[in-house]
Residue, then its C-alpha position, 0 to 999 in steps of 0.5 A: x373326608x373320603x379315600x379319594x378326595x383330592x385335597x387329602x392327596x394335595x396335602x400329603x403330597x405337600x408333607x411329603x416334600x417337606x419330608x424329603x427337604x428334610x431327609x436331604x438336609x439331615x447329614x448336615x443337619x446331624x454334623x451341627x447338631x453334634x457339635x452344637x445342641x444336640x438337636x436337628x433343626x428341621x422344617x415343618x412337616x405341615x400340609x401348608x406348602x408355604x410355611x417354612x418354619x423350623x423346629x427344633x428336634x432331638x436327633x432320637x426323636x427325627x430317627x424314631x419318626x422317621x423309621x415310621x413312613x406314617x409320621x411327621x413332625x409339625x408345629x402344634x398349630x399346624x395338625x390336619x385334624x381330618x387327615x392325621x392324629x397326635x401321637x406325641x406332644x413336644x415342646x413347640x411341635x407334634x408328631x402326627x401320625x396319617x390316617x388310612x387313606x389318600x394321605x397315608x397312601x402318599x406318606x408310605x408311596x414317597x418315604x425317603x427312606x424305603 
């Protein structure tokens, strides 16, 4: 895939939302989890703007992969092996790191947390 094929932008976009979704809904995701299983219960980070599944994460692990704008937590079967690697297998997820390029461009252009 080249730096400036659209579909690679299209998808990081995508990400990027499910990212933001996720950001906005972490306080009280973090109030649940503190009182229930100490897991935050976040949307898949995939590329695919129509999935909507959930994964269940430790509240360490959502701080350490956002602390990162280049990472993102997907459902094992939903890793863009042209755009992204895994850096870290869970129970029913990975974390996925972008590669340089227009997903990484996108990833690092819309952190919430910049």
């Amino acid at each position: 895939m080249s730096d400036d094929d659209p579909r690679q932008r299209r998808v990081g976009e995508n990400e990027a939302i499910f990212r933001t979704v996720n950001e906005q809904i972490e306080s009280v995701n973090k109030g649940i989890a503190s009182i229930a299983d100490g897991k935050m219960h976040v949307v898949c980070e995939c590329g695919t703007l129509s999935c909507s599944e959930t994964i269940a994460v430790d509240l360490s692990v959502y701080e350490r992969v956002r602390s990162d704008p280049t990472l993102f937590i997907v459902r094992t079967d939903h890793v863009v092996a042209q755009i992204e690697r895994v850096v870290e297998d869970g129970d029913d997820y990975q974390i996925v790191r972008k590669l340089p390029g227009e997903a990484e461009d996108v990833a690092r252009a819309t952190d919430p947390r910049a």
